[in-house]
N, C-alpha and C positions, 0 to 999 in steps of 0.2 A: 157076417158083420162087415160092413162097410162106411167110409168114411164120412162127415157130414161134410157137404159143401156148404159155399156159400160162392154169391158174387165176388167176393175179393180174392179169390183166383187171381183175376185181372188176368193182360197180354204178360205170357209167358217170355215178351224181349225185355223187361222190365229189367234192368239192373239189380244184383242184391244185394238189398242194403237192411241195415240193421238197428233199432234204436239206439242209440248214444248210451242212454240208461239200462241198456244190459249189463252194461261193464261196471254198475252200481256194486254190488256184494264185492269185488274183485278192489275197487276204489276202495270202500271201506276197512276191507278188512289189509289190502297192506296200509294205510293208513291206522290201523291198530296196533301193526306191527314195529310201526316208526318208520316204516319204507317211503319215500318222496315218490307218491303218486301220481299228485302232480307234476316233476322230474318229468316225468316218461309220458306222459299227456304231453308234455311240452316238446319232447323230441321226437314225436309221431306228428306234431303236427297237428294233435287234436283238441278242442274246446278243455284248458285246466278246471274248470269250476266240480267243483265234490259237493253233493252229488251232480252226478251228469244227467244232462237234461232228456225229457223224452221229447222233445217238442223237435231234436236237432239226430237227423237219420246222417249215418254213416256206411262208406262203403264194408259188404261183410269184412273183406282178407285184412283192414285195418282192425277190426272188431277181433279176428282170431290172432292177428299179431299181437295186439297189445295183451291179450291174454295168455300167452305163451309166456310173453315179455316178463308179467306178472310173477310168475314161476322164479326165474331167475330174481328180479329184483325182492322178492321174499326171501330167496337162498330156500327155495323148499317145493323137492320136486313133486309132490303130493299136493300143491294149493289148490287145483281146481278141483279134486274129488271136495277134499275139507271143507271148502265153501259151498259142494253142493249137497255135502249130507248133512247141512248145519241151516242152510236157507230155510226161511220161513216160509212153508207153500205156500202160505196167501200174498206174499211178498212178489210174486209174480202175478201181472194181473190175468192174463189168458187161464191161469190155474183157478185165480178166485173167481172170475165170470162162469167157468164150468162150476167149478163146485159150489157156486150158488145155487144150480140148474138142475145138477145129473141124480137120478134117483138111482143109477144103478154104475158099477165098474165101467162096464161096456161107454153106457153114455158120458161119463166123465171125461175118458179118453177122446169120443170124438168130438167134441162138446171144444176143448182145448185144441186138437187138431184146427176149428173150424176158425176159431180167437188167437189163434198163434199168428194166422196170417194177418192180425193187423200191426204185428207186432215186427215183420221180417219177411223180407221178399228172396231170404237169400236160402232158406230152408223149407221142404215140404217134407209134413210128419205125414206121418202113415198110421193105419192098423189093417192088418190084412188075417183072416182066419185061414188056418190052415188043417184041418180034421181037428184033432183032439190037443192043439195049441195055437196060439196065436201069437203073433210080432206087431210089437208097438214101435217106432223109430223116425229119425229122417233122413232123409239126403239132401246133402249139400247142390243149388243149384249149379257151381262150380267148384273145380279143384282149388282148394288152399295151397300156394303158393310156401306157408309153412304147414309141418304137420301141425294136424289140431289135436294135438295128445290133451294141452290141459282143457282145451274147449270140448272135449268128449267124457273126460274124468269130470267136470264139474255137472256135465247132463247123467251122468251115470250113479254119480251119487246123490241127484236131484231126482233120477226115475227112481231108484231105488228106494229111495224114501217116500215119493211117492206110493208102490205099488203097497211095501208096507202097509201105510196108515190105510189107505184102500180098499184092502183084502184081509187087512186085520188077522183075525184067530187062521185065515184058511192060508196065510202066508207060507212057503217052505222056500228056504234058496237054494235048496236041491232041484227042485223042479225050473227054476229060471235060470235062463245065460243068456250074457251081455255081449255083445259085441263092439268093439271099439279100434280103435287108431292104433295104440300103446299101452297093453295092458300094464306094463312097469310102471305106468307113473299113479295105478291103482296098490294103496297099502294094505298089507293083508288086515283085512275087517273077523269079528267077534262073529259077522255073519256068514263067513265064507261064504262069499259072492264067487259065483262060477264065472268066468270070462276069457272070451279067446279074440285073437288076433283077428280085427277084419281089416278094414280100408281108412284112408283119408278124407272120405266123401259124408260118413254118417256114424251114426250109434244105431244100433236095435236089441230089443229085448225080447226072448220070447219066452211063453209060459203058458200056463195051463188055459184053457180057454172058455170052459166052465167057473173062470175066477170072475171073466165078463159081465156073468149074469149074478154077481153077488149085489144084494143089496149096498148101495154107497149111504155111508153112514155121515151125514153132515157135521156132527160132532166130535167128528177127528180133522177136523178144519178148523181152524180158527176164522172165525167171520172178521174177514178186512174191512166194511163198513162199504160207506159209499165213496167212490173216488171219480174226481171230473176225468172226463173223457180228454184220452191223447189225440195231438194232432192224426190227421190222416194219413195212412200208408198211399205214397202216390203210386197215381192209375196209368202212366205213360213212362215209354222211353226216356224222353228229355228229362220229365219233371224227376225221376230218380236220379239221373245221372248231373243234375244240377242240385241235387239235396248232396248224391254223393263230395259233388267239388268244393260246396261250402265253405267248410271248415279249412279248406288250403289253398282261398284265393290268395291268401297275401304271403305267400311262397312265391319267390323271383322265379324258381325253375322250373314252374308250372308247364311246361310243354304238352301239347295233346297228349304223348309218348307218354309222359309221364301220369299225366290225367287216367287215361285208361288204365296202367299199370294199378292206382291208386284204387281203381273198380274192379279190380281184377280178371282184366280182358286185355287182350292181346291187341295194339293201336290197330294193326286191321281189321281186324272181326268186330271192334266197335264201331269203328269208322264206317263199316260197310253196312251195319246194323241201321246208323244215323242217315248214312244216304238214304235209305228208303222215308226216312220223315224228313227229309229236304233239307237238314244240316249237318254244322259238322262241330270237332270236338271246342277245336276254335272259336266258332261261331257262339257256344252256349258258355265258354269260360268269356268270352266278352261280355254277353248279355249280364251277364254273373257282376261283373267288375262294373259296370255303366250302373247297376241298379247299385249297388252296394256305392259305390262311391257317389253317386248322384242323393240317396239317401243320407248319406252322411252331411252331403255338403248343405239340404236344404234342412236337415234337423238340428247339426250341431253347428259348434265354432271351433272347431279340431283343424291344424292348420291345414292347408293342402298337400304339404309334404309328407304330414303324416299320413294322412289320409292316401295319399299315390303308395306310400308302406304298404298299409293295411290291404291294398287289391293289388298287392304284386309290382309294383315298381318302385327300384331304386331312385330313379332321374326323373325329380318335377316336371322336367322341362318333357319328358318322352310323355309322363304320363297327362300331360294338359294335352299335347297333340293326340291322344288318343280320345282322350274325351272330347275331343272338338269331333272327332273322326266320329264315336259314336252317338252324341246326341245335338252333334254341328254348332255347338256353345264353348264355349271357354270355362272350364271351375269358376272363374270371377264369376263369369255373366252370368252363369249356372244358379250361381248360389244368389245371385241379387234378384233373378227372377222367379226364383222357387223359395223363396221366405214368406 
């Protein structure tokens, strides 16, 4: 059994970044809790609006921070398994585009394997057979900066649930083990779940391999209907690494140093990644601030003070000379000849 591809592989230097809207089930539910979701949106620096958008990609190690983050502000070391054996599968779209498709186990998994990558440049799932079992899982394209204990606990009680409704009557959790980050921040379950200690990089799970070829019962799905289609997973270097900076151009401290940190690359090895496509980290948080502020000024009437805020400067008077620098106009002139 092997994996489906598809073109969105894409260039393996691609940044990894992850929808905004992952973080949706994690937002809601401390938000059920009475937890200030928003709060902690806010002091990461990331887009507050609940639900969070899919339209708006983020770098991964923000994605697993603030779901760490999560843990603590619920006061509950267990919140990512909970939210992932409570999630609604079709509530994921890569889940409900396979299980609209797959006529059997086997093809479900790769089916989603193939749909995942529109959803995440910073994860590659796998299924690999191995004689008389097989391992479903991913790896992280880089090291988390934090562990990803509750970002592994929420995939583990999401595969779990999965393989469940999947395999139905031929289910046993004697036969599957998990592999994870931190097995402690899993509670002991009604199903005794087998699980041992792996790495910081991924989850996997392996089990019997004849479960593959069970027929997939579409009736243990709930049909999610039809949903428009998310923006696209970008196809290059720059374009990820400019979705990554988005959300924190209007951070004074923005420094490349810091920029890459925010990507979760070391300022050299990004730096030396962007030489090869002719720029540099500088160069694209410019381009970043020229558009966004040039946009603001030709659509709205927001003052220019604020607006110098919103892309990262304090001082009017720096941020006019910078705009003169990048588009040789003044914000005045700017805006009286782009109305």
């Amino acid at each position: 059994m092997t994996t489906t591809k598809r073109s969105l592989a894409k260039s393996t230097d691609n940044l990894p970044l992850i929808r905004l809207s992952a973080i949706n089930p994690f937002l809601l539910e401390l938000s059920r809790r009475r937890a200030d979701a928003g709060e902690l949106l806010r002091k990461m620096n990331l887009p507050d609006d609940i639900p969070a958008s899919a339209e708006v990609f983020v770098s991964a190690q923000s994605i697993y921070e603030f779901v760490e983050r999560s843990a603590d502000a619920a006061n509950d070391p267990y919140l990512g398994f909970s939210i992932g054996q409570s999630l609604e599968l079709h509530d994921w779209e890569p889940i409900a585009q396979a299980a609209a498709e797959a006529q059997s186990v086997g093809e479900l998994l790769n089916r989603f394997i193939a749909y995942a990558l529109d959803f995440s440049s910073s994860t590659r799932f796998f299924l690999k057979t191995e004689g008389d079992h097989s391992v479903f899982g991913f790896r992280r394209i880089i090291d988390p900066v934090v562990e990803a204990a509750q970002n592994d606990a929420f995939y583990l009680g999401f595969l779990a649930r999965l393989l469940m409704r999947a395999t139905r009557d031929r289910w046993d959790s004697s036969l599957v083990l998990f592999k994870v980050a931190n097995p402690e921040v899993i509670p002991q379950q009604p199903e005794q779940l087998r699980i041992v200690q792996g790495d910081n990089r991924g989850i996997q799970v392996r089990f019997p391999t004849e479960w593959l070829f069970e027929r997939f019962e579409k009736s243990s799905f709930h049909d999610p209907g039809s949903t428009a289609g998310p923006a696209q997973m970008p196809e290059s270097l720059t374009g990820s690494l400019r979705l990554a900076l988005l959300p924190h151009l209007h951070e004074l401290d923005l420094t490349a140093e810091r920029a890459a940190e925010k990507c979760g690359y070391k300022h050299r090895k990004l730096s030396r990644m962007l030489r090869k496509k002719d720029t540099t980290i500088g160069k694209e948080i410019a381009k970043l601030r020229a558009e966004r502020a040039g946009k603001e000024l030709a659509q709205s009437d927001r003052r220019i003070a604020d607006i110098a805020l919103s892309v990262g400067f304090k001082d009017p008077t720096v941020f006019s000379r910078a705009f003169k620098n990048w588009t040789g106009q003044s914000p005045q002139n700017y805006r009286r000849t782009h109305r």
